[in-house]
C-alpha positions as CSV (number, residue, x, y, z in Angstrom):
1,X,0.0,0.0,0.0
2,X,2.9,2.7,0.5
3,X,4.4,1.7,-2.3
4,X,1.0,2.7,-4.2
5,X,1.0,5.7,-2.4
6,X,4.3,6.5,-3.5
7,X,3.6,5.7,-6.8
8,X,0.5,7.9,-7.0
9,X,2.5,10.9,-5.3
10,X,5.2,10.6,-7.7
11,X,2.3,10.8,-10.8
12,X,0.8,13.6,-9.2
13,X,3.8,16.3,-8.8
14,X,5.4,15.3,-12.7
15,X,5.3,17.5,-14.9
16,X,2.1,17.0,-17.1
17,X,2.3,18.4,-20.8
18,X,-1.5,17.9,-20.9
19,X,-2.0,19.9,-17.9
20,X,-3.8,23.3,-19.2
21,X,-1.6,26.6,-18.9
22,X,-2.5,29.6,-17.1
23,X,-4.6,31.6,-18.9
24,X,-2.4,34.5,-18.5
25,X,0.7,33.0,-19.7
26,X,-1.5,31.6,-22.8
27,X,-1.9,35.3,-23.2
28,X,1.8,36.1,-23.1
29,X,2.5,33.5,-25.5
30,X,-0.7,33.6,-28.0
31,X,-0.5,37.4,-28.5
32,X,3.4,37.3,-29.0
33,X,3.7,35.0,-31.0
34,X,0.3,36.4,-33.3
35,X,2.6,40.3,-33.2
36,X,5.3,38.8,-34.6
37,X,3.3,36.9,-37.2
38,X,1.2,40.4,-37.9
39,X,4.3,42.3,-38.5
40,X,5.4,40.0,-41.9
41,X,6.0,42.3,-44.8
42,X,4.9,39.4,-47.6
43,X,1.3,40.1,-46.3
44,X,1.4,43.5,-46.5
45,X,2.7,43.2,-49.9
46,X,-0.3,41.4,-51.2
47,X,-2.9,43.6,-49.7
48,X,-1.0,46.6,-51.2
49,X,-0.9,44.7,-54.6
50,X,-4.0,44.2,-54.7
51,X,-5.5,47.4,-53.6
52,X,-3.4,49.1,-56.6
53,X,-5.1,47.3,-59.2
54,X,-9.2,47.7,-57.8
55,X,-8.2,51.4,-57.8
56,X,-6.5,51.1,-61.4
57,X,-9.1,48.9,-62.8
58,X,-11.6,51.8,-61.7
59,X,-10.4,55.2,-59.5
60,X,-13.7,56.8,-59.5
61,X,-15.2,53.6,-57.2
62,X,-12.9,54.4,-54.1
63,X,-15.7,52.7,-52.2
64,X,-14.3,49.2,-53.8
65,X,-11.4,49.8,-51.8
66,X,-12.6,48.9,-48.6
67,X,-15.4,46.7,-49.9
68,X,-12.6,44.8,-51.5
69,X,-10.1,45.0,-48.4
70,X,-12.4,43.8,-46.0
71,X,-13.5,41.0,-48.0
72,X,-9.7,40.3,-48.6
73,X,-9.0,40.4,-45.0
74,X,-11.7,38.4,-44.0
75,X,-10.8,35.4,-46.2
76,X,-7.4,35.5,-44.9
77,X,-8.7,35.2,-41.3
78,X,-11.1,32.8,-42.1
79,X,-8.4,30.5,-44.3
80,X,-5.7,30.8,-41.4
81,X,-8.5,29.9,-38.8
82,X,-8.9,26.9,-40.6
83,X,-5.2,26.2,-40.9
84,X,-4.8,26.8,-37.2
85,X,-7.4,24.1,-36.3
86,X,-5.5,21.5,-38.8
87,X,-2.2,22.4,-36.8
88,X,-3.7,21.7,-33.4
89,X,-5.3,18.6,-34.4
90,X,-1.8,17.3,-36.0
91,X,0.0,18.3,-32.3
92,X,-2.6,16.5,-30.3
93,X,-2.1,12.6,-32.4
94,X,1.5,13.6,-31.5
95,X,1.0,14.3,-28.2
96,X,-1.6,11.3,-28.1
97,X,1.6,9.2,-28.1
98,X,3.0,8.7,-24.8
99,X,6.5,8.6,-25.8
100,X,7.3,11.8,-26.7
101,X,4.3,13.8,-24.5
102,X,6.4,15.2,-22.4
103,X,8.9,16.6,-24.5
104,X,6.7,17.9,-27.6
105,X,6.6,21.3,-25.3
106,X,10.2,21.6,-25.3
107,X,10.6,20.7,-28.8
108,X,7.9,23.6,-29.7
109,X,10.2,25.7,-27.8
110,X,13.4,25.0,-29.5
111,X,11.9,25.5,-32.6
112,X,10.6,29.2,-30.8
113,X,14.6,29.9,-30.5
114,X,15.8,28.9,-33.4
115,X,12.9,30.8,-35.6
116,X,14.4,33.9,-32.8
117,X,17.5,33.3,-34.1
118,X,16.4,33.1,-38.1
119,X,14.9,36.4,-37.7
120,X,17.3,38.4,-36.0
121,X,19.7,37.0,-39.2
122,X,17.7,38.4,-41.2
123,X,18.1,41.7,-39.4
124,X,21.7,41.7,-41.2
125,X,20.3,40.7,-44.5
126,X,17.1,42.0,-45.4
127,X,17.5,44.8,-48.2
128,X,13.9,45.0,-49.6
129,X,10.6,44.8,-49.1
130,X,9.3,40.4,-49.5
131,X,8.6,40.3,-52.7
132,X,5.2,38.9,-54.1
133,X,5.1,35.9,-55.4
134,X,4.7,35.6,-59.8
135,X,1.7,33.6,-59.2
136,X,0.1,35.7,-56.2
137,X,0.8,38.2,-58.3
138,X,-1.2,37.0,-61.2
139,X,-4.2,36.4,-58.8
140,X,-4.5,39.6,-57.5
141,X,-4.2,41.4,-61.0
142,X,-7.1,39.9,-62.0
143,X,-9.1,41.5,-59.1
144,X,-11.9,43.8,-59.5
145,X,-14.5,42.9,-57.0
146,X,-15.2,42.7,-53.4
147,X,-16.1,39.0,-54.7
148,X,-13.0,38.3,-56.3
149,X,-11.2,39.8,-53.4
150,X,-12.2,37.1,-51.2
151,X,-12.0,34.2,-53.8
152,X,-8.4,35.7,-53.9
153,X,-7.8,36.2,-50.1
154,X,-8.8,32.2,-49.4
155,X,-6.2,31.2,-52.4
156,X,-2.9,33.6,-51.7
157,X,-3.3,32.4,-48.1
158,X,-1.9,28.8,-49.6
159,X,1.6,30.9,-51.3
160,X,1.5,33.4,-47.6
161,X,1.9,29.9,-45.7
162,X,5.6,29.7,-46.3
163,X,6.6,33.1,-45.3
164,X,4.3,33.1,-41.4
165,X,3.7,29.5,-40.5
166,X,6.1,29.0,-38.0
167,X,5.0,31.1,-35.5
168,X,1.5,29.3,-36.1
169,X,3.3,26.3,-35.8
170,X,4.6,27.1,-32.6
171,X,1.3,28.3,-31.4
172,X,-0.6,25.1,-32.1
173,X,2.1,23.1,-30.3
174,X,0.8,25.2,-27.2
175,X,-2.5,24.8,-27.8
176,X,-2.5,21.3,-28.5
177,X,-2.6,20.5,-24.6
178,X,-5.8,22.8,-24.4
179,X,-7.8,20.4,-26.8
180,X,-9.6,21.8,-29.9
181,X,-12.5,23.5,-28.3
182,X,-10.5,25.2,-25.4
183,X,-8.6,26.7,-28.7
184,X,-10.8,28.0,-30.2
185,X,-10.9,31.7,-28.2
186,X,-7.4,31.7,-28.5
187,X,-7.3,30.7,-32.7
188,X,-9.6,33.7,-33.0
189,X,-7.5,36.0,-31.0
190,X,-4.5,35.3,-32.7
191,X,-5.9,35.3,-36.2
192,X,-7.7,38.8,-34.9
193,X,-4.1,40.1,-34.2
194,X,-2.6,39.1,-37.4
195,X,-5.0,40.7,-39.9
196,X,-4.9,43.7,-37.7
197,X,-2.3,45.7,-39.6
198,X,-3.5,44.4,-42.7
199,X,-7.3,46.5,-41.5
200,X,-5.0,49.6,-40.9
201,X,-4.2,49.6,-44.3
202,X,-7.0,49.4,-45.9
203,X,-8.6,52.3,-43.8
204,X,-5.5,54.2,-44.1
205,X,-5.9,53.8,-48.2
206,X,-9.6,54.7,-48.0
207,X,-9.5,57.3,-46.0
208,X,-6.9,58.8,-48.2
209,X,-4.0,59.0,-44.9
210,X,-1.7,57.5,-47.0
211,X,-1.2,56.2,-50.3
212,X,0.2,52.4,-51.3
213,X,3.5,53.7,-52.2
214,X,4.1,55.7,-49.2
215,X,3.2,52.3,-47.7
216,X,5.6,50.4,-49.4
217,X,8.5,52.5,-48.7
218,X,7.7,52.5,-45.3
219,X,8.4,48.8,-45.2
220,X,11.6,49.4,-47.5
221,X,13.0,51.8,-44.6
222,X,12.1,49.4,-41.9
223,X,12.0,45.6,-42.8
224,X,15.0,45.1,-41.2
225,X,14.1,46.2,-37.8
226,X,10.4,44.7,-38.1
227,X,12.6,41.0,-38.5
228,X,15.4,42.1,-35.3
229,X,11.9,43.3,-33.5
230,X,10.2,40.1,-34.0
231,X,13.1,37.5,-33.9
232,X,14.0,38.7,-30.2
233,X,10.5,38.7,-28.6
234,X,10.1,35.0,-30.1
235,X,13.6,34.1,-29.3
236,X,12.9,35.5,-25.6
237,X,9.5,33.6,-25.6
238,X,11.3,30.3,-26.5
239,X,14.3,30.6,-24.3
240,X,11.5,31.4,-21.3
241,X,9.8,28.3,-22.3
242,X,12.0,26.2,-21.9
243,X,13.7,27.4,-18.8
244,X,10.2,27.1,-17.1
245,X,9.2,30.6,-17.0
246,X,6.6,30.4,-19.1
């Protein structure tokens, strides 16, 4: 019977990787992680792209713009929403397995440091604003519709994956030990946080604040420090989880 006892005590004080996280350090991490993710030029790029050619196709129909924008924005969330659910599902069959349960929350955490570490390289080698891709590029030239905006939105989102899926990745790795439904609240705050600076720029074109170009060179000017800006709060985010601070 002690031994039992013993047993059940030792269960009870191991570390637990399906054990839910505080909410406020899901906070920390969630909203972080979704800033650094917001903050990706290629995104940026697209919208602006795209926005240039409704007003070419027809500059008298400003109202387009935001019809258009929204409608763009929108599909992205929705489309990354989606993706975020896929992600979480694929952490929790590895986390279903018992062997490496324990350490799938250090491995999301390594791979926090290293993208840290990626980023702040860049710092040292960005020149230019991310470059659209030839076929994005394509896509969006063809758009002249809040309709076509968002058939347009849900397809560029599948080109966009490359250039901001690993902090997604590294999110769904924390969210995995909350279970799908727990992650929901916090796949919709994070998606709500990336589209956020794409919404300022559509408001800031409507409204007439700024113009696309002034935009763009914006981003030329300041890439750099958006990628040292965003590769040390995820390198600090993975270095504090996995020393236990997080």
């Amino acid at each position: 019977m002690a031994v039992e006892e013993d047993c059940y005590h030792c269960q009870s004080i191991s570390p637990n990787f399906l054990q839910e996280l505080p909410d406020d350090f899901t906070l920390i991490k969630i909203v972080s992680l979704a800033a650094v993710d917001a903050v990706n030029p290629c995104t940026l790029a697209v919208l602006g792209l795209m926005l240039v050619t409704i007003l070419t196709y027809n500059p008298a129909k400003k109202r387009n713009v935001i019809l258009a924008g929204l409608a763009f924005v929108f599909s992205v969330f929705v489309m990354y929403f989606f993706y975020g659910l896929i992600i979480v599902g694929s952490f929790q069959l590895l986390n279903a397995l018992k062997v490496i349960q324990f350490w799938l929350y250090k491995i999301v955490a390594l791979g926090a440091i290293v993208l840290g570490f990626l980023k702040i390289r860049d710092f040292f080698r960005a020149k230019a604003v991310c470059r659209v891709n030839p076929g994005v590029e394509r896509i969006l030239l063809k758009i002249t519709s809040p309709k076509g905006a968002f058939l347009a939105g849900a397809l560029v989102t599948i080109f966009l994956l490359p250039c901001t899926i690993g902090p997604y990745i590294i999110c769904g790795g924390i969210l995995c030990q909350l279970g799908i439904l727990k992650s929901l609240p916090w796949l919709l705050l994070y998606n709500l946080i990336f589209v956020l600076p794409m919404l300022a720029v559509v408001f800031i074109v409507y409204f007439g604040l700024r113009k696309i170009e002034d935009i763009h060179s914006w981003q030329a000017r300041n890439i750099k420090y958006l990628h040292l800006v965003s590769g040390i709060i995820i390198l600090l985010l993975g270095l504090a989880m996995v020393s236990g601070l997080l």
